[in-house]
C-alpha positions in Angstrom: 5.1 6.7 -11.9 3.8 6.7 -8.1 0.6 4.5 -7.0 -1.2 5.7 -4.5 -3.8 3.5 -2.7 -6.6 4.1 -0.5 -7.8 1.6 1.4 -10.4 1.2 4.3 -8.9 0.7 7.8 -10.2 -1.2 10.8 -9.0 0.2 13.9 -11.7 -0.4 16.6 -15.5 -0.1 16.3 -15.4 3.6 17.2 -12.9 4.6 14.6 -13.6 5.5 11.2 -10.6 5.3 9.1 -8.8 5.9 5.5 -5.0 5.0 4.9 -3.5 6.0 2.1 -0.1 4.5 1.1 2.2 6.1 -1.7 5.0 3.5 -2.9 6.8 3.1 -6.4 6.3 0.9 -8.9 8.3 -1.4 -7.7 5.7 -1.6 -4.6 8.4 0.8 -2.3 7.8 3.4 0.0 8.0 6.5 -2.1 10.1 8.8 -0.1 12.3 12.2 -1.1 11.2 15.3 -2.9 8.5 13.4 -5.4 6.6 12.2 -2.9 6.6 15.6 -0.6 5.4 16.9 -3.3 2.5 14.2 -3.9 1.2 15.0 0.2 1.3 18.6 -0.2 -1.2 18.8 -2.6 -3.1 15.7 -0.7 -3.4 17.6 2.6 -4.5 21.1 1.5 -7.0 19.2 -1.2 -8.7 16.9 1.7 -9.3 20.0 4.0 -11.1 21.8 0.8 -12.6 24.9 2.4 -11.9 24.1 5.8 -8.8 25.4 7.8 -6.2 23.2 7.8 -2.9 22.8 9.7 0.3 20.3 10.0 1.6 19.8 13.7 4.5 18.4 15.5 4.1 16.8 19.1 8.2 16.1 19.4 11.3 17.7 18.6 9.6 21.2 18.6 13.1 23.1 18.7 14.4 21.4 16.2 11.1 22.3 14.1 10.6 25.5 15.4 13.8 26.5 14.4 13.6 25.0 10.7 10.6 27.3 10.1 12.0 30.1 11.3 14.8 29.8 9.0 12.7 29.2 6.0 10.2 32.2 7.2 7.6 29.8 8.1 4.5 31.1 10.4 4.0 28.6 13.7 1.8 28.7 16.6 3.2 27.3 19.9 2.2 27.3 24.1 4.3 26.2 26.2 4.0 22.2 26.6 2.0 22.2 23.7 2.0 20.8 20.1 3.6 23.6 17.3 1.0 24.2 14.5 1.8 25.0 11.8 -1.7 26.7 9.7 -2.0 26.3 6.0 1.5 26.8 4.8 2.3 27.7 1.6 2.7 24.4 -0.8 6.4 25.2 -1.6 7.2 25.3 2.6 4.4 22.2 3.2 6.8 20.3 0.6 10.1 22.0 2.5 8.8 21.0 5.8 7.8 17.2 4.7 11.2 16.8 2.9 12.8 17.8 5.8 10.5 15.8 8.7 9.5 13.0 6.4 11.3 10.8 8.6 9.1 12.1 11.8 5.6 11.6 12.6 3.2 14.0 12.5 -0.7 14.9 12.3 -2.6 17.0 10.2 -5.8 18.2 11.0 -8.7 20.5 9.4 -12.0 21.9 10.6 -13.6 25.3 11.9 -12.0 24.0 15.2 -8.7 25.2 14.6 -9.2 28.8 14.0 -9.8 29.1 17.7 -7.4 27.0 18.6 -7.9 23.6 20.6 -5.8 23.8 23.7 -6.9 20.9 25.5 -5.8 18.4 22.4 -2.6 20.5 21.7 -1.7 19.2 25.4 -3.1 15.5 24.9 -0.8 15.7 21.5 2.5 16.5 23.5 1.3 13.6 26.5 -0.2 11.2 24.2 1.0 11.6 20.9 -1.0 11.1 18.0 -3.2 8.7 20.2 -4.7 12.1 21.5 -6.6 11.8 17.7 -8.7 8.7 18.9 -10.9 11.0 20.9 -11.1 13.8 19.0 -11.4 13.4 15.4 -15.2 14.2 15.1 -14.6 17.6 16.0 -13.0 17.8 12.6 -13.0 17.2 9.2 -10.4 14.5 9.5 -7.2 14.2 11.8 -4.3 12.5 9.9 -1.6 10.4 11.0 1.9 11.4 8.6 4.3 9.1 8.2 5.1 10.1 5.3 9.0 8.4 5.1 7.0 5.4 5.1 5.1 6.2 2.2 1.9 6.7 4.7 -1.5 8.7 5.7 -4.1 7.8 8.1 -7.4 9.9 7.8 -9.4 9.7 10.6 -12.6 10.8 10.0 -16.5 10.5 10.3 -17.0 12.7 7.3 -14.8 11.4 4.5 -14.7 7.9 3.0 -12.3 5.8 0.8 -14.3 7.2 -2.4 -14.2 10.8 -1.2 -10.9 10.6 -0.3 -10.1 8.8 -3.7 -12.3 11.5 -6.0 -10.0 14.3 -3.6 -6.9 12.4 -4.4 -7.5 12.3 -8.0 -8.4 15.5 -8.8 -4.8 16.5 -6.5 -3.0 14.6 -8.8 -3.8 16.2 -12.1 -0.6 16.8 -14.4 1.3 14.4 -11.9 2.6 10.7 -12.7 0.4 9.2 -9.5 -1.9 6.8 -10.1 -4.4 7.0 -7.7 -7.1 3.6 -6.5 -8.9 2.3 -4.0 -8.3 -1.1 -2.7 -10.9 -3.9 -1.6 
């Protein structure tokens, strides 16, 4: 059994926040092919409708070249981040197996189907900091550090008990316990 909470976060009076943490029972970072497969239902599930994608900001070859052996789609410019738009669950769990020890955002919103050069640069500069100033353009921008069992949702649109309701119905037929904390 994995316990997921969702929690609140206070980052600054101009950020709205959500983390999620996924540990075992045993109150450890869940980590390995369980807990890929926990997030790749989470990500797709809190994007609902909306286009959603995974990106890297660092160690793009080394990305880039996973997906291209495993057949996975990517979007890159030069100096930019590589997006990665709504992969298939089976190659989100690949690609979080493989990079759970990386960190790595998320976003979803109408936004990305034109592409957003201007943060895709910020990403690659700034890293995920690049997210501070441009979350309410989307649905929510995540922060993935997934080998650490962890998810930051930034965003003015979901809270902790839409994020929780999300989660939950995610989870059905899996072994997560899913709350929110105080």
């Amino acid at each position: 059994m994995l316990l997921l909470e969702v929690r609140r976060m206070e980052l600054g009076e101009d950020v709205r926040a959500v983390g999620l943490e996924l540990r075992t029972e045993e109150g450890e970072s869940a980590s390995g092919a369980e807990s890929a497969a926990v997030w790749a239902r989470l990500l797709p599930a809190f994007a609902g409708e909306e286009p959603w994608a995974i990106e890297f900001f660092s160690h793009l070859n080394r990305v880039s070249e996973f997906c291209a052996r495993h057949g996975i789609a990517t979007r890159e410019n030069t100096g930019h981040a590589l997006v990665i738009t709504e992969p298939a669950r089976d190659q989100l769990e690949e690609l979080i197996l493989r990079f759970e020890g990386e960190t790595f955002g998320a976003r979803a919103g109408e936004r990305l189907e034109g592409g957003d050069a201007e943060l895709e640069r910020e990403l690659v500069h700034r890293g995920l900091d690049a997210y501070h100033h441009s979350y309410g353009r989307y649905l929510f921008c995540g922060v993935c550090e997934f080998g650490e069992g962890s998810l930051v949702l930034l965003s003015e649109t979901l809270d902790g008990g839409d994020v929780v309701g999300l989660a939950k119905a995610a989870m059905e037929g899996m072994e997560v316990e899913v709350f929110q904390a105080e």
